[in-house]
BADREN-48970 format. One record per residue: residue number from 1; x, y, z of N, C-alpha, C, O in turn. Coordinates in nm, 3 decimals. Atoms other than C-alpha are relative to their C-alpha. Example, Ala and Ser with C-alpha at 12.3 -4.5 7.8 and 13.67 -1.06 7.14 Angstrom:
! residues 2
@lumpa 1&n_X 0.089&n_Y -0.119&n_Z 0.000&ca_X 1.230&ca_Y -0.450&ca_Z 0.780&c_X 0.090&c_Y 0.120&c_Z 0.000&o_X 0.194&o_Y 0.118&o_Z 0.066;
@lumpa 2&n_X -0.082&n_Y -0.119&n_Z -0.006&ca_X 1.367&ca_Y -0.106&ca_Z 0.714&c_X -0.077&c_Y 0.109&c_Z 0.073&o_X -0.026&o_Y 0.220&o_Z 0.090;
END
This chain:
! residues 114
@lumpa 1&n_X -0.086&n_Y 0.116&n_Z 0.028&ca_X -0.875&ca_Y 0.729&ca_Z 1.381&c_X 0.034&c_Y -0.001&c_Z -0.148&o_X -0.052&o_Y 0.027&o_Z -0.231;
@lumpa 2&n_X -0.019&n_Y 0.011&n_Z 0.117&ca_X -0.717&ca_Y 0.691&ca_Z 1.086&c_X 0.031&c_Y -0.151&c_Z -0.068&o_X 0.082&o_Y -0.255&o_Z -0.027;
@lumpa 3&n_X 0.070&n_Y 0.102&n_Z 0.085&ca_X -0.818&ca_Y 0.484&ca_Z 0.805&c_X 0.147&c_Y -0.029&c_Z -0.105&o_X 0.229&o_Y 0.058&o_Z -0.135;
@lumpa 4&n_X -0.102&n_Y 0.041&n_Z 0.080&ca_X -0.564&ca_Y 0.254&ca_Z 0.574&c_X -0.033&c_Y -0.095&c_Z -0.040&o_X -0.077&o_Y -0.178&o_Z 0.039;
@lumpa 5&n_X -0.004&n_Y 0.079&n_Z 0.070&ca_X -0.583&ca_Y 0.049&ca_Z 0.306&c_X 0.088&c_Y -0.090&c_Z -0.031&o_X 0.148&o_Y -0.040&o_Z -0.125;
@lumpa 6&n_X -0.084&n_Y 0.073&n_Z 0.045&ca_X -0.360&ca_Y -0.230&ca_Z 0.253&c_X -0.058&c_Y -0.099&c_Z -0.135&o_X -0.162&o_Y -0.165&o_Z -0.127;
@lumpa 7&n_X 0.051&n_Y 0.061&n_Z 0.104&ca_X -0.370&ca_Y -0.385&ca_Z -0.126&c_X 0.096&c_Y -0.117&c_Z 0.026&o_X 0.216&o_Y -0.097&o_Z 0.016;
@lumpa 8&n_X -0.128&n_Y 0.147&n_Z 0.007&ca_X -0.187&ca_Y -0.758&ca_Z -0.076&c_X -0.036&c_Y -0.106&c_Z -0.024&o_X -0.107&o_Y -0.159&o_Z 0.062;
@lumpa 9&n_X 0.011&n_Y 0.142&n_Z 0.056&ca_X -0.207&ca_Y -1.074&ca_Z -0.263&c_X 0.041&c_Y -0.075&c_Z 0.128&o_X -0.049&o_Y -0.125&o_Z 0.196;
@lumpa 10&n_X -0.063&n_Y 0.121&n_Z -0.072&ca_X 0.001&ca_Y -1.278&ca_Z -0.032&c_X -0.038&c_Y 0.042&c_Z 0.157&o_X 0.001&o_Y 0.135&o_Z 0.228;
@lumpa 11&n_X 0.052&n_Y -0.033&n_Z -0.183&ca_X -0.198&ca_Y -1.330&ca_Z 0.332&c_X 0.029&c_Y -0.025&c_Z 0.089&o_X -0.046&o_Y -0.048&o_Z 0.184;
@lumpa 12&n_X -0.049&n_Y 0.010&n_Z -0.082&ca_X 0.065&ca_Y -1.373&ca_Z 0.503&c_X 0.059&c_Y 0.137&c_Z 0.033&o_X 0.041&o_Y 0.186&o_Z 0.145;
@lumpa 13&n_X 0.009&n_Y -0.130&n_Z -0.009&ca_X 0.194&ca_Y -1.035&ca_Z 0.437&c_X -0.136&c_Y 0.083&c_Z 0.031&o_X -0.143&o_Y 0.170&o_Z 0.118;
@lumpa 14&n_X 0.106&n_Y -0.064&n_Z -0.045&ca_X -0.119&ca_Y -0.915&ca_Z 0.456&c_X -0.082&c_Y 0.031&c_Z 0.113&o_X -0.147&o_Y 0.133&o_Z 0.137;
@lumpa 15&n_X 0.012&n_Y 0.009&n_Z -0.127&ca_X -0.192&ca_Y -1.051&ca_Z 0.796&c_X 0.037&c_Y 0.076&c_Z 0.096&o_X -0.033&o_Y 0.143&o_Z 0.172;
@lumpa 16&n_X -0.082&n_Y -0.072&n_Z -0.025&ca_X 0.108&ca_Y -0.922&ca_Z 0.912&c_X -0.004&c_Y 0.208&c_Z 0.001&o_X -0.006&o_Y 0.298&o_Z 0.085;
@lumpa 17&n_X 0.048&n_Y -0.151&n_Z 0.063&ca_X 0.056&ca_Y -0.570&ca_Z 0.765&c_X -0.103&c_Y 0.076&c_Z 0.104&o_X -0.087&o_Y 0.168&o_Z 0.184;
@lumpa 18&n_X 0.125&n_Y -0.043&n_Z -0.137&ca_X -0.288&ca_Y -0.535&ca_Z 0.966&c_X 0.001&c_Y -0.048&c_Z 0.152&o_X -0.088&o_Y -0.028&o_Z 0.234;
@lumpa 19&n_X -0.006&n_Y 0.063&n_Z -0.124&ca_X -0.175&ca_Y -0.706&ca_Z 1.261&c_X 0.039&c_Y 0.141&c_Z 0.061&o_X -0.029&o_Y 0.221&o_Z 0.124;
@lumpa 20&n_X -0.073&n_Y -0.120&n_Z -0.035&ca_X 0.099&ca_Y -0.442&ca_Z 1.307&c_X -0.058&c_Y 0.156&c_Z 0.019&o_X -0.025&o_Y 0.249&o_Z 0.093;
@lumpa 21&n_X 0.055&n_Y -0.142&n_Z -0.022&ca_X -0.131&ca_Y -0.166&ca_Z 1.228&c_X -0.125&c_Y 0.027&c_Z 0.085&o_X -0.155&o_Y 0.137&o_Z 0.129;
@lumpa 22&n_X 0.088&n_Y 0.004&n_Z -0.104&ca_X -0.417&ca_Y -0.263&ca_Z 1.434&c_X 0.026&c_Y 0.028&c_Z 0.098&o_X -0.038&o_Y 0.116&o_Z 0.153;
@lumpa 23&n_X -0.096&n_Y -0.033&n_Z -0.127&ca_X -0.192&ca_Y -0.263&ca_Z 1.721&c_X 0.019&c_Y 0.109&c_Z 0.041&o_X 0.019&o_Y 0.142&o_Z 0.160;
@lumpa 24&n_X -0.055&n_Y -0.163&n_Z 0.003&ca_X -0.096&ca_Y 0.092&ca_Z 1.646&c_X -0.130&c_Y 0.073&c_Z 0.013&o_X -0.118&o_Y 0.195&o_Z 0.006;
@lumpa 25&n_X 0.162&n_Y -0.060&n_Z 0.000&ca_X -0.503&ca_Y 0.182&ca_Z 1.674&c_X 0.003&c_Y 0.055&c_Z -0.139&o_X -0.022&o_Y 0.176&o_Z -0.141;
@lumpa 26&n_X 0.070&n_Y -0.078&n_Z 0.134&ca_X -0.550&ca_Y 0.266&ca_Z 1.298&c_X -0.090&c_Y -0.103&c_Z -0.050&o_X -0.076&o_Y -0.211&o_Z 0.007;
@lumpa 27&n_X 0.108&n_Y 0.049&n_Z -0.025&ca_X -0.863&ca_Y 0.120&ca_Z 1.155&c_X 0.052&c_Y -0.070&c_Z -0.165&o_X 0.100&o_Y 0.021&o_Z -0.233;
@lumpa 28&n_X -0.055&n_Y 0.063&n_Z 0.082&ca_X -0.757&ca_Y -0.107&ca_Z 0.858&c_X -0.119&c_Y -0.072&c_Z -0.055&o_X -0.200&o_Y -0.139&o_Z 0.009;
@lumpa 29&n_X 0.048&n_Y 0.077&n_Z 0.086&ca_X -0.921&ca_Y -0.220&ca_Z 0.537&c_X 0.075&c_Y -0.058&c_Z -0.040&o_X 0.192&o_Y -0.052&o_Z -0.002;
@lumpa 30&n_X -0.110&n_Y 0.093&n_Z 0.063&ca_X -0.793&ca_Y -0.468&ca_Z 0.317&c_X -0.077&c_Y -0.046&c_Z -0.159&o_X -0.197&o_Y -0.062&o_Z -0.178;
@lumpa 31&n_X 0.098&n_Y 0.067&n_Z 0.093&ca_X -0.832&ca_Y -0.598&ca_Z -0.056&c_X 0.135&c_Y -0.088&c_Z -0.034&o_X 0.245&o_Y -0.069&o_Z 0.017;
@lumpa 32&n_X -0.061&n_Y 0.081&n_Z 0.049&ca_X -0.670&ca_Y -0.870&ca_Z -0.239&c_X 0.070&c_Y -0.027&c_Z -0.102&o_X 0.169&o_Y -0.100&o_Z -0.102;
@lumpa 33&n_X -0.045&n_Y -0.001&n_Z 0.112&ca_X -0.615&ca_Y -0.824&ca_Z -0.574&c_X -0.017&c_Y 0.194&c_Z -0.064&o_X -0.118&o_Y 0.260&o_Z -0.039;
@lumpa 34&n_X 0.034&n_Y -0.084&n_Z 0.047&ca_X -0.564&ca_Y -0.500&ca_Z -0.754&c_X -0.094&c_Y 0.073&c_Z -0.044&o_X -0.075&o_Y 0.194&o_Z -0.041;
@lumpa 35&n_X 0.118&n_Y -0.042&n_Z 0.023&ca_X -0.905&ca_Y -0.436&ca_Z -0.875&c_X -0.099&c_Y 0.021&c_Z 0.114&o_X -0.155&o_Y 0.130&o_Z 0.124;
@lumpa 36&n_X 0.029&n_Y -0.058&n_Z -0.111&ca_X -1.059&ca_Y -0.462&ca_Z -0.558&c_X 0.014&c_Y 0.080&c_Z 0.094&o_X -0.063&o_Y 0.126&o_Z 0.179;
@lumpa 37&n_X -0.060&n_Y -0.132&n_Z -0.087&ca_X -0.832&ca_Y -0.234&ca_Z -0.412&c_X -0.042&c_Y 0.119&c_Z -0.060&o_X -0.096&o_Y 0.215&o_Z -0.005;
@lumpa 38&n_X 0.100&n_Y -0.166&n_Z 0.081&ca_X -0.936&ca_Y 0.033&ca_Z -0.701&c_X -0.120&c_Y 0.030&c_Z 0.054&o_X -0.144&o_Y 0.137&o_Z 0.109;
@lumpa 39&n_X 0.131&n_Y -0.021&n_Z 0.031&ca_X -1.278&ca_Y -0.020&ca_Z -0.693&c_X -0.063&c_Y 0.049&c_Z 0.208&o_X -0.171&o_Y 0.098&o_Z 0.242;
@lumpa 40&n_X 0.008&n_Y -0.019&n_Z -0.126&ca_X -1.231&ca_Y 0.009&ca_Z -0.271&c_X 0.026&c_Y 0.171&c_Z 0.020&o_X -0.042&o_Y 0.256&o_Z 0.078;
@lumpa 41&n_X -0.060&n_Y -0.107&n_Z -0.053&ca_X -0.991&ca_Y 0.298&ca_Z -0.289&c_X -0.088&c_Y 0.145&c_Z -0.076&o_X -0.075&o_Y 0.266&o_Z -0.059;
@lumpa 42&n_X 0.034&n_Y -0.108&n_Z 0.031&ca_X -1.217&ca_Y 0.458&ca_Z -0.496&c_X -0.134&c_Y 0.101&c_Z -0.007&o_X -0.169&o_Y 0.209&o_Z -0.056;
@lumpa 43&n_X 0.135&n_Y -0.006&n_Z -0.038&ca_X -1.546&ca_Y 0.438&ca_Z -0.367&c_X 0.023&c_Y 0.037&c_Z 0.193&o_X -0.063&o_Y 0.066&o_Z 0.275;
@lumpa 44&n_X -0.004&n_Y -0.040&n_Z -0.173&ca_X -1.413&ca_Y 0.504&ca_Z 0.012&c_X 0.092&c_Y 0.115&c_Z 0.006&o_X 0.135&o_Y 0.173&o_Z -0.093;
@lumpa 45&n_X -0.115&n_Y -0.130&n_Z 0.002&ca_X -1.164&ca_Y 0.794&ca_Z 0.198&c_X 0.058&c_Y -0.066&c_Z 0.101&o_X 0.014&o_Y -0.107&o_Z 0.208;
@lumpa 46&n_X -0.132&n_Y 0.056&n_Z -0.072&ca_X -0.853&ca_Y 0.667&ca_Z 0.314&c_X 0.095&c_Y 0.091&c_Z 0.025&o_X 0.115&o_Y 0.178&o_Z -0.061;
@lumpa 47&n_X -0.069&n_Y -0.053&n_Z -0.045&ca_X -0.621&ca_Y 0.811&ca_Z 0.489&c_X 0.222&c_Y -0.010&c_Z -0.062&o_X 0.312&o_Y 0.074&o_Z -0.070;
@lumpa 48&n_X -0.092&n_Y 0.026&n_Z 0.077&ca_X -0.318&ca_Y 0.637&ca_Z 0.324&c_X -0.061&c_Y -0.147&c_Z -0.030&o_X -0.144&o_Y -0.212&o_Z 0.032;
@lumpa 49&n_X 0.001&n_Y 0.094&n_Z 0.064&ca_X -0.285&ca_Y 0.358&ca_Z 0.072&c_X 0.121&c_Y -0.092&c_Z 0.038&o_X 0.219&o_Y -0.029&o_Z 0.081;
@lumpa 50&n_X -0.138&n_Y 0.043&n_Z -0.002&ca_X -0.013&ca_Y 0.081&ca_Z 0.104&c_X -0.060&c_Y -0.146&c_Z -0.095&o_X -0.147&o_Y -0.231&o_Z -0.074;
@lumpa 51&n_X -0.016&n_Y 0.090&n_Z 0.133&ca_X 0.035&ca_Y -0.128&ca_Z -0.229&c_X 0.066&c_Y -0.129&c_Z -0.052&o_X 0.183&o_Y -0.109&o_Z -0.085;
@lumpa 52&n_X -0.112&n_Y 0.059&n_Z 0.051&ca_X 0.182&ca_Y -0.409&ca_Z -0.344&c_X -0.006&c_Y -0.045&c_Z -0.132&o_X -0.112&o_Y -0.098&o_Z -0.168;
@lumpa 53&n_X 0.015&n_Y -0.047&n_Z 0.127&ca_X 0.295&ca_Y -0.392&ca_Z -0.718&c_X 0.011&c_Y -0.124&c_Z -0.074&o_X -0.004&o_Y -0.120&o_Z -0.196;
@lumpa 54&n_X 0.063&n_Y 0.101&n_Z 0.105&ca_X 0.274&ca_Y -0.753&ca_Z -0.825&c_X -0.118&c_Y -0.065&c_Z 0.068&o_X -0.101&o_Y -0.126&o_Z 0.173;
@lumpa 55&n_X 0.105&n_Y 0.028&n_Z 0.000&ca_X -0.102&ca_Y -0.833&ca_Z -0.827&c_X -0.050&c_Y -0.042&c_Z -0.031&o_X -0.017&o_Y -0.024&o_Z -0.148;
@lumpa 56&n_X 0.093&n_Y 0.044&n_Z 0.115&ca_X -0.368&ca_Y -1.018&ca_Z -0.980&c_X -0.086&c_Y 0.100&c_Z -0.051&o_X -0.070&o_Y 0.217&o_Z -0.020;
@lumpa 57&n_X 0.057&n_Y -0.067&n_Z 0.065&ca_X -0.623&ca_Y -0.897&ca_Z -1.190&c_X 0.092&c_Y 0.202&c_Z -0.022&o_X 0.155&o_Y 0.230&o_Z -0.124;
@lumpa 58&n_X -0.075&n_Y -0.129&n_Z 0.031&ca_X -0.468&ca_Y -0.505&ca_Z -1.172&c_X 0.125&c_Y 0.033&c_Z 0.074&o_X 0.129&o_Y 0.053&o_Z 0.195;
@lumpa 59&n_X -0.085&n_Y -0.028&n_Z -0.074&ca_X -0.134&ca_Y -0.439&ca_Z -1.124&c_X 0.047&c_Y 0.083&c_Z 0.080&o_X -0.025&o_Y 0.182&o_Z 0.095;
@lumpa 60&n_X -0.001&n_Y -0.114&n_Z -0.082&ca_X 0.019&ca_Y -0.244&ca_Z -0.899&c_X 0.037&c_Y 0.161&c_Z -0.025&o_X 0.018&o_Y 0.264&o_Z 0.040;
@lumpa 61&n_X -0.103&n_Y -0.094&n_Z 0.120&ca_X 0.217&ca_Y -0.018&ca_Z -1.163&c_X -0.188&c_Y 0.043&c_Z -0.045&o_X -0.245&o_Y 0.143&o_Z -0.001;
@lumpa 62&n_X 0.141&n_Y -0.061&n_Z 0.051&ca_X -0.168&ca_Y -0.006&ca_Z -1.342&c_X -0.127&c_Y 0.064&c_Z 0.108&o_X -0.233&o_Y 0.117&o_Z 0.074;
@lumpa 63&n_X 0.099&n_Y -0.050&n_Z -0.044&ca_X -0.338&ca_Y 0.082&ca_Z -1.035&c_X 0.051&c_Y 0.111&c_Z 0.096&o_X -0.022&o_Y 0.157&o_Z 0.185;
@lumpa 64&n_X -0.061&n_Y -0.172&n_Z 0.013&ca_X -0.108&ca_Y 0.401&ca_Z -0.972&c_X -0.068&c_Y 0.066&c_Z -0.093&o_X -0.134&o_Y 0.164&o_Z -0.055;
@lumpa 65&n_X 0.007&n_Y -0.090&n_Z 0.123&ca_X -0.184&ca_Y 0.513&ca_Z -1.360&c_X -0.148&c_Y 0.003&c_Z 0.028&o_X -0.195&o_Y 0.107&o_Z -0.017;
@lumpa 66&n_X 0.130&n_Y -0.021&n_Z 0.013&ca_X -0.581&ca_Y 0.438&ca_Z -1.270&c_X -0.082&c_Y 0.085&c_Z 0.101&o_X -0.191&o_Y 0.142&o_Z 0.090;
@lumpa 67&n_X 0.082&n_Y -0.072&n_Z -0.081&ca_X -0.617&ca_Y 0.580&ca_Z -0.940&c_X 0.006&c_Y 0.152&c_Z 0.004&o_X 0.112&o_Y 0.211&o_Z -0.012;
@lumpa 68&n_X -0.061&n_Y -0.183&n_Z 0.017&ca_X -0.667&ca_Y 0.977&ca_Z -0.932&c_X -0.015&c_Y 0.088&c_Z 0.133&o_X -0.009&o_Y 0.211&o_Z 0.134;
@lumpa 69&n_X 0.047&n_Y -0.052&n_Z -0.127&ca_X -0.744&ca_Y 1.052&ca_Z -0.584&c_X 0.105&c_Y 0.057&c_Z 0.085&o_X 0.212&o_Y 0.008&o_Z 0.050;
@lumpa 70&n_X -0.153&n_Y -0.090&n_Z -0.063&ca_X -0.474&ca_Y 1.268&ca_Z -0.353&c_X 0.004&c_Y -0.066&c_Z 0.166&o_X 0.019&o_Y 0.000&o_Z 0.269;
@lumpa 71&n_X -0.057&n_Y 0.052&n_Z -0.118&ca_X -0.431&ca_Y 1.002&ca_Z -0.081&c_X 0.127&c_Y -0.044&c_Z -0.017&o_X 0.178&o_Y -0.077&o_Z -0.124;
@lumpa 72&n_X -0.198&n_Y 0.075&n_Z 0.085&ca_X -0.057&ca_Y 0.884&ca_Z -0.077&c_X -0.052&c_Y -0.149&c_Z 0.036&o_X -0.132&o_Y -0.217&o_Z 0.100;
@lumpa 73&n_X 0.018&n_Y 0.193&n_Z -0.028&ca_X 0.013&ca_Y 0.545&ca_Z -0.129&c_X 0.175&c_Y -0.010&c_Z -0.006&o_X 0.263&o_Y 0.060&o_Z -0.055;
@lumpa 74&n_X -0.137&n_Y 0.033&n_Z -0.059&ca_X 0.320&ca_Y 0.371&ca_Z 0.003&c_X 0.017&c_Y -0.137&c_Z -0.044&o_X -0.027&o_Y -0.237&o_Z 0.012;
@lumpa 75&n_X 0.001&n_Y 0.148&n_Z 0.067&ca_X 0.417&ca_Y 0.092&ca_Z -0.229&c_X 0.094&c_Y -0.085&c_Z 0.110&o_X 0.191&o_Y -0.042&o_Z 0.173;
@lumpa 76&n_X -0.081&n_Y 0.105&n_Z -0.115&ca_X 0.542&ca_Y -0.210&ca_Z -0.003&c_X 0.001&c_Y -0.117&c_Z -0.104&o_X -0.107&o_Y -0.158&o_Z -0.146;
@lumpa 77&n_X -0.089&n_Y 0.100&n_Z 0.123&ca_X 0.719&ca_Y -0.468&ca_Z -0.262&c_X 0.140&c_Y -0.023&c_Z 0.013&o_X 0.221&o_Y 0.064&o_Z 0.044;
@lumpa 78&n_X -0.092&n_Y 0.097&n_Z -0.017&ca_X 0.985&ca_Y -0.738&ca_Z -0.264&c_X 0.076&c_Y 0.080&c_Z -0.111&o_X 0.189&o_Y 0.124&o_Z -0.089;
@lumpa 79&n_X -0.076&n_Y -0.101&n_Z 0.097&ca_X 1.061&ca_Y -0.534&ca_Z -0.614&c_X 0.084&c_Y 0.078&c_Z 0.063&o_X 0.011&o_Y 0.177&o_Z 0.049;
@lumpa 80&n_X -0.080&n_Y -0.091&n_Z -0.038&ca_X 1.344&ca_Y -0.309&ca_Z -0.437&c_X 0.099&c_Y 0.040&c_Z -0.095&o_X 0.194&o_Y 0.102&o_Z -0.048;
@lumpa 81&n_X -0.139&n_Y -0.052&n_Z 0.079&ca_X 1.582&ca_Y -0.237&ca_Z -0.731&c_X -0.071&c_Y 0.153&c_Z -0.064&o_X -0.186&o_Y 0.166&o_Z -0.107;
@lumpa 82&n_X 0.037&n_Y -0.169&n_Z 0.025&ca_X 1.542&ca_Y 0.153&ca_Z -0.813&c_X -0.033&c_Y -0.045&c_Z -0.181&o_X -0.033&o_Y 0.058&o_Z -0.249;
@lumpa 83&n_X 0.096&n_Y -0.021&n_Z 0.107&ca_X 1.402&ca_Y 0.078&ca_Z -1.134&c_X -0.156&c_Y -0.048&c_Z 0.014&o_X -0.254&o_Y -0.023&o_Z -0.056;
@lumpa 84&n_X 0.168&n_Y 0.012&n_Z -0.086&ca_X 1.089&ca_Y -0.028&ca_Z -0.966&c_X -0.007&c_Y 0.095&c_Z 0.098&o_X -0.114&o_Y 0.155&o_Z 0.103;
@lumpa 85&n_X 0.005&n_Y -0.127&n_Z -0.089&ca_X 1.136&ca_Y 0.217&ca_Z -0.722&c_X -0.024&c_Y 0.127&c_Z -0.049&o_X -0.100&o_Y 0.198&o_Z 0.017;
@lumpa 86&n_X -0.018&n_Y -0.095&n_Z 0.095&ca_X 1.182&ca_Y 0.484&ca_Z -0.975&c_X -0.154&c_Y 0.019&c_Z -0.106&o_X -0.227&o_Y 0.114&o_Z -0.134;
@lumpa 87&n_X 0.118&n_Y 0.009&n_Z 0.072&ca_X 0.912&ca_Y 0.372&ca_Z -1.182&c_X -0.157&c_Y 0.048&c_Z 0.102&o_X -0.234&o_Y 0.141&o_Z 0.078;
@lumpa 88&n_X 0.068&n_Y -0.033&n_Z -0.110&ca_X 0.679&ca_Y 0.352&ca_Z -0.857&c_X -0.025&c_Y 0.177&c_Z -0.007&o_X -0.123&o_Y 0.248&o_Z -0.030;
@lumpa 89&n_X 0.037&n_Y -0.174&n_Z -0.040&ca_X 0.741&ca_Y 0.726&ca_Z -0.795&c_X -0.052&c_Y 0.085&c_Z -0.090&o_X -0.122&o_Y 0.185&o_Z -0.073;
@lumpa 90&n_X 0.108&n_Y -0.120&n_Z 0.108&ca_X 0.648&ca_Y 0.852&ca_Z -1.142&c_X -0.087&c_Y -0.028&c_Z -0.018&o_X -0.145&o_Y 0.060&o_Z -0.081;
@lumpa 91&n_X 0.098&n_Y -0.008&n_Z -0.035&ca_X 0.350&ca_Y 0.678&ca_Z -1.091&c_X -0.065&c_Y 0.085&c_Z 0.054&o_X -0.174&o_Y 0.110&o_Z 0.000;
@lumpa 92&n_X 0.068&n_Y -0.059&n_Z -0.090&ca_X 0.258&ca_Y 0.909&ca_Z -0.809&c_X 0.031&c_Y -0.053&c_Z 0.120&o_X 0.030&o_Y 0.031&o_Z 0.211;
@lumpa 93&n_X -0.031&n_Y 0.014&n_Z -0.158&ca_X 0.350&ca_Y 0.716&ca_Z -0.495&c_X 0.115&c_Y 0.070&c_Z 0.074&o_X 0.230&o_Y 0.094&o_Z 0.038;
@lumpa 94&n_X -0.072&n_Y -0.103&n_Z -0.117&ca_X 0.474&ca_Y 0.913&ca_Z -0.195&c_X 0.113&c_Y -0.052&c_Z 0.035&o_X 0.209&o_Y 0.022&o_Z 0.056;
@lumpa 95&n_X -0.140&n_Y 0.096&n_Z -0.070&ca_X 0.742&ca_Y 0.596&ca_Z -0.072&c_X -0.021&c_Y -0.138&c_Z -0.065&o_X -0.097&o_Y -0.177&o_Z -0.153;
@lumpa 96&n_X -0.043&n_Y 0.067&n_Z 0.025&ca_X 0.868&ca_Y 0.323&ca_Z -0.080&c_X 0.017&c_Y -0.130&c_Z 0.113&o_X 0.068&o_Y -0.086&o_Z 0.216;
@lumpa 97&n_X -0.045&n_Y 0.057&n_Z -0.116&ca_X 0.906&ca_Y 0.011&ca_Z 0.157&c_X -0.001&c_Y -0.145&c_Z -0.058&o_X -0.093&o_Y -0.210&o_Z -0.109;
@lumpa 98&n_X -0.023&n_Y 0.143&n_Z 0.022&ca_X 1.087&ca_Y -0.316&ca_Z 0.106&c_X -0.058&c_Y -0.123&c_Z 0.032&o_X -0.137&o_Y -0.106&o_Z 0.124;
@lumpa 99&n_X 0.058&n_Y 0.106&n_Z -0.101&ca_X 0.977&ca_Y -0.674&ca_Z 0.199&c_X 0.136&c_Y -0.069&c_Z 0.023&o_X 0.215&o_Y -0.057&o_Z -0.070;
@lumpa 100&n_X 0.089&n_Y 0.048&n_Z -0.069&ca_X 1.061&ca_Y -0.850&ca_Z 0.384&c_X -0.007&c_Y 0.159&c_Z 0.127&o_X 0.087&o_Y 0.229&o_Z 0.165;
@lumpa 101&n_X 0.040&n_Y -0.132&n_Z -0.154&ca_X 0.890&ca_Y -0.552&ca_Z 0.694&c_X 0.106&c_Y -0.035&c_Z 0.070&o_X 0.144&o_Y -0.143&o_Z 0.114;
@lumpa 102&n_X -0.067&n_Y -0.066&n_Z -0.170&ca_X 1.111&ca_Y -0.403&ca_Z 0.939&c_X -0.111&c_Y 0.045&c_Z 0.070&o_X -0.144&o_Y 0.155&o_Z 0.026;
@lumpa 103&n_X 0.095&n_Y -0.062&n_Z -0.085&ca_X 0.841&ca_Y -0.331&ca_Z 1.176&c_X -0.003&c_Y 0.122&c_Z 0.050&o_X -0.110&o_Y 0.182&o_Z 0.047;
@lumpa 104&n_X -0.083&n_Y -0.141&n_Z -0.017&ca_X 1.048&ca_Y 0.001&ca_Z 1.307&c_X -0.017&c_Y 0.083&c_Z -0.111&o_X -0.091&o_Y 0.180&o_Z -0.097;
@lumpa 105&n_X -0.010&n_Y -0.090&n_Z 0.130&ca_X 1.096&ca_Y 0.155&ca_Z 0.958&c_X -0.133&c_Y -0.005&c_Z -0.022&o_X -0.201&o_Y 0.097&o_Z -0.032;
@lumpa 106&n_X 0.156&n_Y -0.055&n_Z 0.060&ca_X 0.741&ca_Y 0.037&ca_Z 0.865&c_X -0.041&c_Y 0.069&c_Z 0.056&o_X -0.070&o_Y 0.170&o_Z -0.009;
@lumpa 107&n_X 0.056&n_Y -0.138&n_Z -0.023&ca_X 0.611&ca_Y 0.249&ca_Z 1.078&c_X 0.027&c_Y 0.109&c_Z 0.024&o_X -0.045&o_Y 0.205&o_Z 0.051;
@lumpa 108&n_X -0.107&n_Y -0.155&n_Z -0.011&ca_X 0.846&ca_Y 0.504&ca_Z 1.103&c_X -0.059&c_Y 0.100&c_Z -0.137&o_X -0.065&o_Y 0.222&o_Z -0.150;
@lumpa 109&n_X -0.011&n_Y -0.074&n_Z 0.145&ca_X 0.754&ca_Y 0.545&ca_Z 0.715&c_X -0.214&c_Y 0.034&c_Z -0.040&o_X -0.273&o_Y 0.098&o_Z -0.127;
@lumpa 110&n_X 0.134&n_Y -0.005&n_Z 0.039&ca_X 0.364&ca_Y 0.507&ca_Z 0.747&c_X -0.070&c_Y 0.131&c_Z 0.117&o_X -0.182&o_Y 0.184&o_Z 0.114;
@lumpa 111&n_X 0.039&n_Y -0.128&n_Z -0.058&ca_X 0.384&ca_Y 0.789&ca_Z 1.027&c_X 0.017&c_Y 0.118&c_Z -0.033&o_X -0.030&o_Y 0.221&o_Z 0.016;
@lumpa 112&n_X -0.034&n_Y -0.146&n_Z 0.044&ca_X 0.556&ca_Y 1.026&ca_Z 0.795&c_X -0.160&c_Y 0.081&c_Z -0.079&o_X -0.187&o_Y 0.199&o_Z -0.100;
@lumpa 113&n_X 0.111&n_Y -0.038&n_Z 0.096&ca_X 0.192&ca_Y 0.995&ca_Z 0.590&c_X -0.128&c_Y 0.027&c_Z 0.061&o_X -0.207&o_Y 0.100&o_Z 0.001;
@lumpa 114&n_X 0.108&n_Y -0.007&n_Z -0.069&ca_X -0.075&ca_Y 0.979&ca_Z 0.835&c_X 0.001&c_Y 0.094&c_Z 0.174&o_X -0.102&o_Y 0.101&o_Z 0.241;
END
């Protein structure tokens, strides 16, 4: 089964997020704020990451530049203008996915990774 991290402040998205992927049988962690997602993503093995880049304590932009591990992560943010997008990718993230979820695309885009 494969394992996924979702990093999301807001628990309604977040709900959402793991609802959808539970459904799909993948086995879903979750953290809340940026730092917990580090200190998760970097003490466990995930299969993919999915981010969102405004955070508390660590942002989402700072917890690209901190993490070094070769799982992809799939930033999911309301941010959609290609300079967040752009920025995102020279971080290191693999994609990209708007809010508000398309349920279709989301997982269209979280099957290209897992």
């Amino acid at each position: 089964m494969k394992k996924i991290l979702i990093i999301e402040d807001n628990e309604l998205n977040l709900k959402l997020m793991k609802d959808i992927l539970d459904s799909q049988g993948y086995d879903t962690d979750t953290a809340t704020d940026g730092q917990q997602g580090l200190d998760k993503a970097q003490n466990n093995d995930y299969d993919l990451i999915l981010l969102d880049i405004q955070m508390p304590v660590v942002s989402g932009y700072d917890f690209l530049k901190q993490y070094k591990k070769d799982t992809p992560i799939i930033v999911v943010s309301a941010c959609a203008m290609d300079v967040e997008i752009n920025k995102a990718k020279e971080l290191g993230c693999a994609d990209y996915i708007s809010k508000p979820i398309q349920i279709v695309s989301f997982l269209s885009t979280i099957q290209k990774y897992v």
